[in-house]
Backbone as a ProteinNet text record, in pm:
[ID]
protein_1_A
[PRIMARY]
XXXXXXXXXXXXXXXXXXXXXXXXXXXXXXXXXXXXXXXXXXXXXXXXXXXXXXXXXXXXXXXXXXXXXXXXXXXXXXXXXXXXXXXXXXXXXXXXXXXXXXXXXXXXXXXXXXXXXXXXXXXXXXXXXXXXXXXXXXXXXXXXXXXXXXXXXXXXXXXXXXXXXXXXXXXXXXXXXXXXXXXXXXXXXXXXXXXXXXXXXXXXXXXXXXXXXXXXXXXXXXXXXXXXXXXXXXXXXXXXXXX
[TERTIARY]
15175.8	15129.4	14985.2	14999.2	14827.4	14760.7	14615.9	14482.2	14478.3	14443.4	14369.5	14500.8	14473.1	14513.5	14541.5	14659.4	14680.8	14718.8	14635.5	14675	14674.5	14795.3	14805	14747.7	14658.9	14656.7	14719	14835	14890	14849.6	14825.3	14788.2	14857.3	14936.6	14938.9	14869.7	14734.4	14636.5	14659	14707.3	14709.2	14618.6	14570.5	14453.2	14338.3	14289.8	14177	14189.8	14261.2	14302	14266.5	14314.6	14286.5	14181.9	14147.6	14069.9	13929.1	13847.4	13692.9	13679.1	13690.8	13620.3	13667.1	13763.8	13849.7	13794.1	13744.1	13649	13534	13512.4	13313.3	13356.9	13457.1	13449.6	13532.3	13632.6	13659.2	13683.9	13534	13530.1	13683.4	13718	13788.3	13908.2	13926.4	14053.6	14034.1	14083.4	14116.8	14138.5	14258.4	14252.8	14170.6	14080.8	13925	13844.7	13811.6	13736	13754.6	13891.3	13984.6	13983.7	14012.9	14033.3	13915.7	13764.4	13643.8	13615.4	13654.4	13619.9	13733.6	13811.5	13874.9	13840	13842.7	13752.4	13690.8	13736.5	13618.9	13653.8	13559.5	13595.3	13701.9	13811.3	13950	14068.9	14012.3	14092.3	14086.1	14224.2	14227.7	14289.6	14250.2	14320.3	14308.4	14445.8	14499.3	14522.2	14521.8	14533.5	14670.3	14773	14859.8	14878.8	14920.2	14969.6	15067.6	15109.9	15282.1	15314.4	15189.7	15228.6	15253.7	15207.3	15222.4	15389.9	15393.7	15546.5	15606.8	15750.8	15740.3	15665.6	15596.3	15489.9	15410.9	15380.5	15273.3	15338.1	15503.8	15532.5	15629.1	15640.3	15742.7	15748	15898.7	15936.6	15819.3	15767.4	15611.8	15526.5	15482.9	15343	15399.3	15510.4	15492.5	15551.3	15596.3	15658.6	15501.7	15398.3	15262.9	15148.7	15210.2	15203.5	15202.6	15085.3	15090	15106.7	15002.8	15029.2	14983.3	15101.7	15048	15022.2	14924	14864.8	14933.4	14991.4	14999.5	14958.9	14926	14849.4	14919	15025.8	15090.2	15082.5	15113.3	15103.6	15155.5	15167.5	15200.6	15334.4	15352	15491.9	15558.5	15571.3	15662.5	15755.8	15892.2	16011.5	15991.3	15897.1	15858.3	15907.7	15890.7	15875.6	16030.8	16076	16255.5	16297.3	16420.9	16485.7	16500.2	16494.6	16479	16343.3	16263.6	16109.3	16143.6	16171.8	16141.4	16257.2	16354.7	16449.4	16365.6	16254.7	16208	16083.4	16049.8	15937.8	16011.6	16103.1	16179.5	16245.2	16259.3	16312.1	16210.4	16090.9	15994	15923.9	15927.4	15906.5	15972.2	16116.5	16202.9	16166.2	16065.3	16072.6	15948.7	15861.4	15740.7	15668.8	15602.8	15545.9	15423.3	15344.5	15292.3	15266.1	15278.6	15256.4	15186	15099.2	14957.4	15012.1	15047	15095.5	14955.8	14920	14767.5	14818.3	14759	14761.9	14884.7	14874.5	15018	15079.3	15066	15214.8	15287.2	15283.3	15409.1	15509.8	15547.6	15600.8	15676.3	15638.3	15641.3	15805.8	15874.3	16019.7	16040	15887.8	15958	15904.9	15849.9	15802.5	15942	15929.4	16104.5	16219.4	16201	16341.2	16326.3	16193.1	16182.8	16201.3	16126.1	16138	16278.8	16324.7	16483.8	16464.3	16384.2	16342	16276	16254.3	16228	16033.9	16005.4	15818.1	15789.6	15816.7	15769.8	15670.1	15563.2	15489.9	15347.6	15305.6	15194.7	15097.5	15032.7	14907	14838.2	14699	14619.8	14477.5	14464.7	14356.3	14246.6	14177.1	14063.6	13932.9	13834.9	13689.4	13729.6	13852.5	13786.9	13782.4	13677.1	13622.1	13781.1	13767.3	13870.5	13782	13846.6	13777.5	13892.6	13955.2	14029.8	14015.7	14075.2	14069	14142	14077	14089.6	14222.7	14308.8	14398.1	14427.6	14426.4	14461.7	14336.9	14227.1	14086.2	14084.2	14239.7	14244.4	14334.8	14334	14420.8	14348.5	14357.1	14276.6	14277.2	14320.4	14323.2	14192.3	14134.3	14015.1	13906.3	13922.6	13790.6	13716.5	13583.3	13454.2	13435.1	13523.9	13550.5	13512.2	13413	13395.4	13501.2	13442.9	13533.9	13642.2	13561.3	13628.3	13563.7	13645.6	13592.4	13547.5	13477.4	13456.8	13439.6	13485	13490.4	13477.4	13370.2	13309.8	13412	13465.2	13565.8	13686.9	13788.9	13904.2	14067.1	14196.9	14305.8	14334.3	14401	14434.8	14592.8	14596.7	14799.8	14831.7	14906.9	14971.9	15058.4	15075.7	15231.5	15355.6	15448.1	15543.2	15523.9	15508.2	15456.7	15622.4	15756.4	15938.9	15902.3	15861.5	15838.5	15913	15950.4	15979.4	15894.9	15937.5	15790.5	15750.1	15639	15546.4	15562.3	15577.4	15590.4	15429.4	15339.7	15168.7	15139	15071.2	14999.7	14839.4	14771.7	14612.8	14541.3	14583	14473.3	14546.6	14470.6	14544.6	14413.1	14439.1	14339.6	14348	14212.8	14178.4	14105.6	14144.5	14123.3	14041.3	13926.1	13865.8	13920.7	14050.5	14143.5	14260.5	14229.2	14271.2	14424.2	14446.5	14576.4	14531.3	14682	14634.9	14754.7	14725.1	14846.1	14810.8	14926.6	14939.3	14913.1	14767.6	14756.8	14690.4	14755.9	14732.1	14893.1	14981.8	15086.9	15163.2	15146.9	15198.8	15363.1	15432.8	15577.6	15623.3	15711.5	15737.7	15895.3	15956.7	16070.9	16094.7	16185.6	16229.5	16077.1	16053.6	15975.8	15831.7	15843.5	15738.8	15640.2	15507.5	15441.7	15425.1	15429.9	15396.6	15270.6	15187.2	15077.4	15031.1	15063.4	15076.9	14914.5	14816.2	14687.3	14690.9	14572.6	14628.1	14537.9	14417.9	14269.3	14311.3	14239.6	14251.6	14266.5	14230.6	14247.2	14136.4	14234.1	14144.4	14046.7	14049.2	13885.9	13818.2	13778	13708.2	13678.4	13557.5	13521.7	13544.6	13676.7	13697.8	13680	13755.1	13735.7	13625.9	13525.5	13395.7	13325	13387.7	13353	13358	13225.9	13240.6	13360.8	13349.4	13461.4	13629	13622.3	13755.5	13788	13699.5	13690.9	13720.1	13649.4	13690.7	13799.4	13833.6	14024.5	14107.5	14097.8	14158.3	14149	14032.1	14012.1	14115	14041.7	14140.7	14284.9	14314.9	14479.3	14589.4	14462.8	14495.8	14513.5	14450.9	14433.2	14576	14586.9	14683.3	14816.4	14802.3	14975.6	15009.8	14920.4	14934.2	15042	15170.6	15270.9	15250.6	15339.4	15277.7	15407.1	15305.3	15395.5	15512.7	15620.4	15714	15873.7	15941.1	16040.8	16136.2	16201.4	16294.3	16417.2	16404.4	16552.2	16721.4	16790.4	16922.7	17016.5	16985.7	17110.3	17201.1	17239	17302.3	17445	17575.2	17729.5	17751.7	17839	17937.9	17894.9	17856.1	17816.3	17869.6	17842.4	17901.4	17820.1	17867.4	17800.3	17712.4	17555.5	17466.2	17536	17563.3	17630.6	17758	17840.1	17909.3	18027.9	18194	18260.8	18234.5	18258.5	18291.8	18142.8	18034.2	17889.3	17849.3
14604.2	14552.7	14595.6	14642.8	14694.8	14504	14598.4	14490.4	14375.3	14495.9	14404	14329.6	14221.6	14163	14221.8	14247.3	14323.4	14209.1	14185.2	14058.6	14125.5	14074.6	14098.9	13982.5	13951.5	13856.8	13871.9	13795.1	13788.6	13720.5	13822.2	13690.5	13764.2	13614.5	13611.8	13711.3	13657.7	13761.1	13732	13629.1	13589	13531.8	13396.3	13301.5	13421.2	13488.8	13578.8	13632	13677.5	13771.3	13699.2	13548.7	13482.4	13372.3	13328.1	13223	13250.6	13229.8	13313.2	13133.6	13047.3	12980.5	13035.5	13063.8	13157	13253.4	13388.4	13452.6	13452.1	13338.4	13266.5	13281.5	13200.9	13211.7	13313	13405.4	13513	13622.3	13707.3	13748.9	13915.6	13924.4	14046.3	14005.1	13835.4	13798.6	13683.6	13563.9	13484.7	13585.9	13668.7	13737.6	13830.8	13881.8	13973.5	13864.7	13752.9	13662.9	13622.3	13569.7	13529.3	13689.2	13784.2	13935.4	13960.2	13874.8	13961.1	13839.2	13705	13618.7	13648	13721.5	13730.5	13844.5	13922.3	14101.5	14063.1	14138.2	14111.2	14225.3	14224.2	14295.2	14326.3	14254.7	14235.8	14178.3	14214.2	14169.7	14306.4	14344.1	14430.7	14391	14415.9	14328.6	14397.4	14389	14479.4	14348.8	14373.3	14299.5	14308.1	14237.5	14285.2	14162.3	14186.1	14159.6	14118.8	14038.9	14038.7	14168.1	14217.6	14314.9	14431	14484.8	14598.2	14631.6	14723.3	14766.7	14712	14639.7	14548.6	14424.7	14372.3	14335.4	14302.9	14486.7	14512.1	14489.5	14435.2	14395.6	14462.1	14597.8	14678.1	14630.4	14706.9	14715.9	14747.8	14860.5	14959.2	14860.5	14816.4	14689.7	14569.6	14507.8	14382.7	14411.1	14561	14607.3	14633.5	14657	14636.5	14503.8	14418.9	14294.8	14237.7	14185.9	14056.4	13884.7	13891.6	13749.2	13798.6	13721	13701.9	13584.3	13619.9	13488.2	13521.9	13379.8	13380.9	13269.7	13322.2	13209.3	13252.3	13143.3	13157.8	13059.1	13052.4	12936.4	12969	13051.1	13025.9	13124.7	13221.1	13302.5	13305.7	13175.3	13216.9	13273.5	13192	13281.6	13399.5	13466.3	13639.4	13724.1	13585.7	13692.4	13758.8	13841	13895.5	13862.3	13860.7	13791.8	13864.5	13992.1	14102.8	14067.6	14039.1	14061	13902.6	13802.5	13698.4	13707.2	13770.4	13803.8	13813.7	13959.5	14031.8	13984.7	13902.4	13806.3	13713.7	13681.9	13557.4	13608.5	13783.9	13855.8	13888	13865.4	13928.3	13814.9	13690.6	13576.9	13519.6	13565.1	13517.1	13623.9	13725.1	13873.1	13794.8	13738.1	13696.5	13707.7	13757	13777.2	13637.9	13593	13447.2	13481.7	13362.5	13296.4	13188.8	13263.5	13100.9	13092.6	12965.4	12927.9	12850.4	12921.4	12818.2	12735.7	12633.9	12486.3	12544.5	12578.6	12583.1	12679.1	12746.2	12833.2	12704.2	12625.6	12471.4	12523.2	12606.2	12561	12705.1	12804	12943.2	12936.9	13039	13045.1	13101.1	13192.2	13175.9	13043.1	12971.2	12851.7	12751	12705.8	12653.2	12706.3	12869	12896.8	12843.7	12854.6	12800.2	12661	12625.1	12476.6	12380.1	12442.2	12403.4	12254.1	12249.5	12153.4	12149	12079.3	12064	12151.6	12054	12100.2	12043.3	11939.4	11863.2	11797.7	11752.2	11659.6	11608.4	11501.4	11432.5	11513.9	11521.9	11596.8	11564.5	11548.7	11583.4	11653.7	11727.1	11834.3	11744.4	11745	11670.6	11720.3	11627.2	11654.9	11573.3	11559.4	11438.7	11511.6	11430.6	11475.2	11461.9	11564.2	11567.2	11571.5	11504	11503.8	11507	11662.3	11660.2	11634.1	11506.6	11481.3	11565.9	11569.9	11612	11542.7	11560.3	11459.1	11482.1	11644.8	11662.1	11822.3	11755.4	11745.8	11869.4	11898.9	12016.3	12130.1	12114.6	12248	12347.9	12470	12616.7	12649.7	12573.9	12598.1	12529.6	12415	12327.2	12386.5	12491.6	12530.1	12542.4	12421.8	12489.3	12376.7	12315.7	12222.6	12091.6	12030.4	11862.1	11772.1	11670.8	11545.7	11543.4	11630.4	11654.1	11738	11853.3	11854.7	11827	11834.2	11740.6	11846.9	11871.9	11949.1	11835.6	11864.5	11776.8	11802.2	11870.7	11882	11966.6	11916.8	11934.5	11858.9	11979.7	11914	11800	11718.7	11598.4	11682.8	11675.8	11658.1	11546.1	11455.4	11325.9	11317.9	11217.8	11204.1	11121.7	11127.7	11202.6	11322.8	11436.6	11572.3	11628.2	11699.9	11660.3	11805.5	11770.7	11871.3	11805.4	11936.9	11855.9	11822.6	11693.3	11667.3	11770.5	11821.3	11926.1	11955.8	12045.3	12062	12015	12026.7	11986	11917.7	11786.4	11836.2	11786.6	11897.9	11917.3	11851.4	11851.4	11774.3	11659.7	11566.6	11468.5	11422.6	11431.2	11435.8	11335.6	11271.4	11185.2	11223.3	11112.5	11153.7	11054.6	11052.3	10953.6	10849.4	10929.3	10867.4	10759.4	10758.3	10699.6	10729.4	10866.3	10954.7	10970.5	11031.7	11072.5	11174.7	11295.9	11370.2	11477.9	11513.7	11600.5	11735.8	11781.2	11889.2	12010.8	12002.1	12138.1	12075.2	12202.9	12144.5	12271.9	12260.4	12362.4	12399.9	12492.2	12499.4	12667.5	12632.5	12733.3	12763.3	12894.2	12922.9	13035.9	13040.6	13174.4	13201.1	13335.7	13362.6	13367	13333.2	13277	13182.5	13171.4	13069.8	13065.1	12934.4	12872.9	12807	12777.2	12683.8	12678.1	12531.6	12550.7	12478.2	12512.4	12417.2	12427.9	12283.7	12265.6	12273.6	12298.4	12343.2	12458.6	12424.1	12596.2	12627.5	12534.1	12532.8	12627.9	12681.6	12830.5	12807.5	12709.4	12646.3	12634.8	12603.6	12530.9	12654.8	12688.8	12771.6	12737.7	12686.2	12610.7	12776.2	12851.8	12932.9	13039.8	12983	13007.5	12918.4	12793.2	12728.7	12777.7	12770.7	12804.7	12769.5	12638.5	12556.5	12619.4	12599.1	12704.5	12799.1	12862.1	13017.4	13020	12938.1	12940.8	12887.1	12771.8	12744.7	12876.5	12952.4	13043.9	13158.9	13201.7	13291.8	13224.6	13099.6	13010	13040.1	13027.3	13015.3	13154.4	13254.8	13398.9	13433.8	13407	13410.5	13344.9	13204.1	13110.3	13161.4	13196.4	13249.3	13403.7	13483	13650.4	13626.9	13719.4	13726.7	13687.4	13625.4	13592.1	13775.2	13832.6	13953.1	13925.4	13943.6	13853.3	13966.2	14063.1	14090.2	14047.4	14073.3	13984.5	13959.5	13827.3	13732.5	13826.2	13843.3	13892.1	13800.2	13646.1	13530.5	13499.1	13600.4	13556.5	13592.1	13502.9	13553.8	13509.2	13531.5	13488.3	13518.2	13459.7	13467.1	13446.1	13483.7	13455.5	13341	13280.5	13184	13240.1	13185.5	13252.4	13215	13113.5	13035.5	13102.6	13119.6	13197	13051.9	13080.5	12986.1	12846.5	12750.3	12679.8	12660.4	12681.5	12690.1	12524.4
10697.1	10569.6	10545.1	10423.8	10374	10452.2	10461.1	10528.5	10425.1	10323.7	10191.3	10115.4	10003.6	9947.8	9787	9752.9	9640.6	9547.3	9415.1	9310.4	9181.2	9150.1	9008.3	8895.4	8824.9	8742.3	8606.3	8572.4	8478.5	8321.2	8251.1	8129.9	7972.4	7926.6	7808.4	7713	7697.3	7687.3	7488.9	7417	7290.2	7209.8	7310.1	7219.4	7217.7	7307.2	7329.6	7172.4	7126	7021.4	6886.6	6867.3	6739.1	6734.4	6867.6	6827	6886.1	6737.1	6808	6898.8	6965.6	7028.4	7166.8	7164.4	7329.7	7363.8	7239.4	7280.1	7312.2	7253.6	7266.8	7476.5	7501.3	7627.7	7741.1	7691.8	7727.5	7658.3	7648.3	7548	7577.8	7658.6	7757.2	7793.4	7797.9	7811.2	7987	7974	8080.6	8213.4	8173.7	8310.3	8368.1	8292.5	8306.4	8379.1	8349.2	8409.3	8574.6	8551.2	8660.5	8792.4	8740.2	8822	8890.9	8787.8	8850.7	8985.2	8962.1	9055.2	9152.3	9168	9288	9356.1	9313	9330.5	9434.9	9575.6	9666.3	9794.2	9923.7	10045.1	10068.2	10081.9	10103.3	10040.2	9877.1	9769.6	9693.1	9648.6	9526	9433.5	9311.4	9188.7	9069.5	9020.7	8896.3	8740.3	8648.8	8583	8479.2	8405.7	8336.8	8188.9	8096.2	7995.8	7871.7	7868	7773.7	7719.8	7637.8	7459.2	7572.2	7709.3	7779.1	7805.8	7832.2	7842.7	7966	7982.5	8064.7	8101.3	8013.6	8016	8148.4	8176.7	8297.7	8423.1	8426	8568.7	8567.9	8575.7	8666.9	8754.6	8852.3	8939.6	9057.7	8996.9	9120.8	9067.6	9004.7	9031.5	9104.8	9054.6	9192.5	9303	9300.2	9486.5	9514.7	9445.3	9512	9476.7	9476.1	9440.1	9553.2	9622.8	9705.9	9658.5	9595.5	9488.4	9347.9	9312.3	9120.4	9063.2	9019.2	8906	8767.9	8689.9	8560.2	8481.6	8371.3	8265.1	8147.5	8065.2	7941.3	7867.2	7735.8	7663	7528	7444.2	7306.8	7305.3	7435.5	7413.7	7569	7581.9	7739.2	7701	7551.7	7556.4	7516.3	7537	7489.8	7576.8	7706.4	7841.9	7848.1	7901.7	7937	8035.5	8006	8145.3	8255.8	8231.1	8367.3	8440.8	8359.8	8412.4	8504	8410.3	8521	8653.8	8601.6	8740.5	8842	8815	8879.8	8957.8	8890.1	8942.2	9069.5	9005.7	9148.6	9263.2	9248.7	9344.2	9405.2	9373.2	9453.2	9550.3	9472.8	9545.5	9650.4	9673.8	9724.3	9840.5	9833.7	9908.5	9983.9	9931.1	9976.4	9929.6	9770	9747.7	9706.4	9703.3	9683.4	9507.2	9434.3	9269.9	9258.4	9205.5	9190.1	8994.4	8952.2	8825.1	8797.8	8655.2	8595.9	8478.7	8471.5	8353.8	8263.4	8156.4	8113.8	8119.2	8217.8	8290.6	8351.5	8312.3	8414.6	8328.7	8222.9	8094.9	8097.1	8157.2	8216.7	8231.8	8228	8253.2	8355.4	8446	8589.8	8705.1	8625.6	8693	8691.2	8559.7	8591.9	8604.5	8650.2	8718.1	8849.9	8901.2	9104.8	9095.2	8983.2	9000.5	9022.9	8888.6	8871.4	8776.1	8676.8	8638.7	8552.4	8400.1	8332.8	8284.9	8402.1	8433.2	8329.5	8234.9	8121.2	8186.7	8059.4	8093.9	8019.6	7976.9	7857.3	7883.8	7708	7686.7	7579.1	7617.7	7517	7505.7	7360.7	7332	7303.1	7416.3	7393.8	7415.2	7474	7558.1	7673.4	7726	7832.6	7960.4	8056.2	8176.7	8288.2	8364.3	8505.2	8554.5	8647.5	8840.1	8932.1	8974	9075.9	9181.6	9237	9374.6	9481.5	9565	9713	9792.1	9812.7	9876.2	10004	10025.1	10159.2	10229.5	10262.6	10234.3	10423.9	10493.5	10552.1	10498.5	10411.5	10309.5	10296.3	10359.4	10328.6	10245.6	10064.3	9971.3	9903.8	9943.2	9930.8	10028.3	10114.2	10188.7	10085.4	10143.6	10060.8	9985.6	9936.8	9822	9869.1	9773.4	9859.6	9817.8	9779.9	9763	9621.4	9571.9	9422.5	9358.6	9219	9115.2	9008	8928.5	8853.3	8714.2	8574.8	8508.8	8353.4	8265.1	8182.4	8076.1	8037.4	7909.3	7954.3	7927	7965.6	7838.1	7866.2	7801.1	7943.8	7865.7	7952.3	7985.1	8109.2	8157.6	8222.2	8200.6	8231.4	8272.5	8408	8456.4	8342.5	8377.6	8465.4	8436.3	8560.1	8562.8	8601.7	8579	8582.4	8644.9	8826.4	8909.5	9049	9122.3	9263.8	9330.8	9404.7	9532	9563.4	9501.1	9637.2	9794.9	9849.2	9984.9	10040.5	10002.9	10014	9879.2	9862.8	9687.3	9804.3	9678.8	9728.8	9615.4	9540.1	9419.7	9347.2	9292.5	9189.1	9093.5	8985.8	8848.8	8770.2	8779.6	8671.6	8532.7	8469.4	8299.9	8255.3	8154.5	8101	8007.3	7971.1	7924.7	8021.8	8121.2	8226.6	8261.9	8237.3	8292.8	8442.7	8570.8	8660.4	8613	8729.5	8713.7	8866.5	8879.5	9023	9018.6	9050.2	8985	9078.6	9212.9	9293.7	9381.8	9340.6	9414.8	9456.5	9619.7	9690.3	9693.2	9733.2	9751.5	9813.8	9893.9	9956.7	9907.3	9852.2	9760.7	9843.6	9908.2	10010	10127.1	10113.2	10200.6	10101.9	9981.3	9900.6	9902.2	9857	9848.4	9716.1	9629	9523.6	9484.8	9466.9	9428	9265.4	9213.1	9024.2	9097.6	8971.6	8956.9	8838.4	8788	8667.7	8522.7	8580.4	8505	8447.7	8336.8	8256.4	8136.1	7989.9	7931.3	7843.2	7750.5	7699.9	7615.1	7546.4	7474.6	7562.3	7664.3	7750.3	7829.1	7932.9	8014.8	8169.7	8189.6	8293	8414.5	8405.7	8451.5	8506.3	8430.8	8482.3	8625.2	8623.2	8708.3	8860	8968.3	9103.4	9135.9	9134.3	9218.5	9226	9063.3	9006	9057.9	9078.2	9124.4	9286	9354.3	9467.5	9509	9465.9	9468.1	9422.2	9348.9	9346.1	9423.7	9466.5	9605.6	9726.2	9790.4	9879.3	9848.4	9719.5	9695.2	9717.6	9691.6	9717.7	9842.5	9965.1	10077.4	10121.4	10042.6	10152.8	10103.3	9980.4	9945.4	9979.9	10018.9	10051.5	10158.1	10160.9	10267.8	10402.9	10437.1	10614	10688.2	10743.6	10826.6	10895.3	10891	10937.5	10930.9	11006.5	10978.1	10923.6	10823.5	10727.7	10806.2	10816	10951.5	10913.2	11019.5	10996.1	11099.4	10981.7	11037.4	10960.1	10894.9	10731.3	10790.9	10717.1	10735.1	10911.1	10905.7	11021.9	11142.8	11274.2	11398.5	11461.9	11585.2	11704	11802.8	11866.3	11954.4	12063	12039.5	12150.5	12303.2	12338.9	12472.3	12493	12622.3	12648.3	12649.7	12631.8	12552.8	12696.3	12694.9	12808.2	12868.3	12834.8	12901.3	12851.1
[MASK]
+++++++++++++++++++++++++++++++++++++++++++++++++++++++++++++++++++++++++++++++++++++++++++++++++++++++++++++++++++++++++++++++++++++++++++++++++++++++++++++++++++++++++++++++++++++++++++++++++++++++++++++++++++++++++++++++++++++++++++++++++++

């Protein structure tokens, strides 16, 4: 397996286009922002798009795809059904999927999920403070007791997700919502992690903290090296008969 870490960041790449307050804060696009805070020694990172052909996710980009990030919101059903095939074949391959704030809503999020992924909202100013819950997660290295992010969309439970295999964060609202909002999962030889910050008015993505949960998340979901198991179909008994 290549050294380095190969990421694709996926984005919509729409609000950028119509709403000058999205550009006030990405002026290049969410995933330009997101690509440069992961960019590092042992990170390489490509960026892709809906309007691109395939939209950016051939077959040859996520066969060189370690983890992908996606961020959608106004055209998930845009996406094709080959492409999200192709996304869940690759996950199921190992490839790791970090899902941002409303990618929950994403059609290859609730194909893994198997589940609705519904869940309360509102466009507000109110303050989050993601808590820390499980405060040895290599996804929180670095991270203290919480984040704390001054304007934010509210997401509210019931969050119509499966129990998390880990959840790392849980978020309070000034509005006095909580909701589950770093939640790990392992889907074949895949790693999953939805977080839930990220709303495109807002410069959430500028944030250190942000930024470094997503480095962390890159690291923890990149393939573990592992020959692909051949226990599948009909066997024979390891023990000899009568043992």
């Amino acid at each position: 397996m290549n050294s380095r870490i190969r990421v694709t960041v996926w984005n919509e790449f729409r609000h950028e286009q119509r709403n000058p307050k999205v550009q006030e804060h990405y002026p290049q696009g969410i995933h330009a922002v997101i690509a440069g805070a992961l960019a590092g020694e042992d990170v390489d990172v490509r960026t892709a798009t809906l309007d691109e052909p395939e939209h950016g996710l051939t077959a040859e980009v996520l066969g060189q795809t370690d983890v992908l990030l996606w961020w959608g919101h106004l055209a998930h059903d845009e996406v094709r059904d080959e492409v999200v095939e192709r996304v869940y074949d690759r996950v199921m391959e190992g490839m790791g999927l970090i899902v941002l704030h409303s990618g929950h809503f994403s059609r290859i999020f609730k194909r893994l999920m198997g589940t609705t992924c519904d869940l309360k909202w509102r466009e507000g100013n109110d303050r989050e403070r993601l808590w820390v819950v499980s405060p040895g997660h290599p996804i929180v290295e670095g991270v203290g007791e919480y984040i704390q992010l001054e304007h934010e969309e509210m997401y509210g439970e019931h969050f119509d997700i499966p129990a998390p295999d880990t959840l790392v964060f849980i978020s309070w609202f000034t509005g006095g919502e909580v909701f589950r909002s770093g939640a790990c999962y392992e889907r074949g030889r895949g790693k999953i992690f939805y977080f839930r910050p990220g709303h495109e008015t807002h410069p959430t993505y500028h944030h250190p903290d942000v930024q470094r949960v997503l480095r962390n998340a890159v690291h923890w979901a990149a393939p573990t090296v592992r020959s692909t198991p051949r226990a599948f179909g009909h066997a024979q008994p390891l023990e000899g008969a009568g043992s």
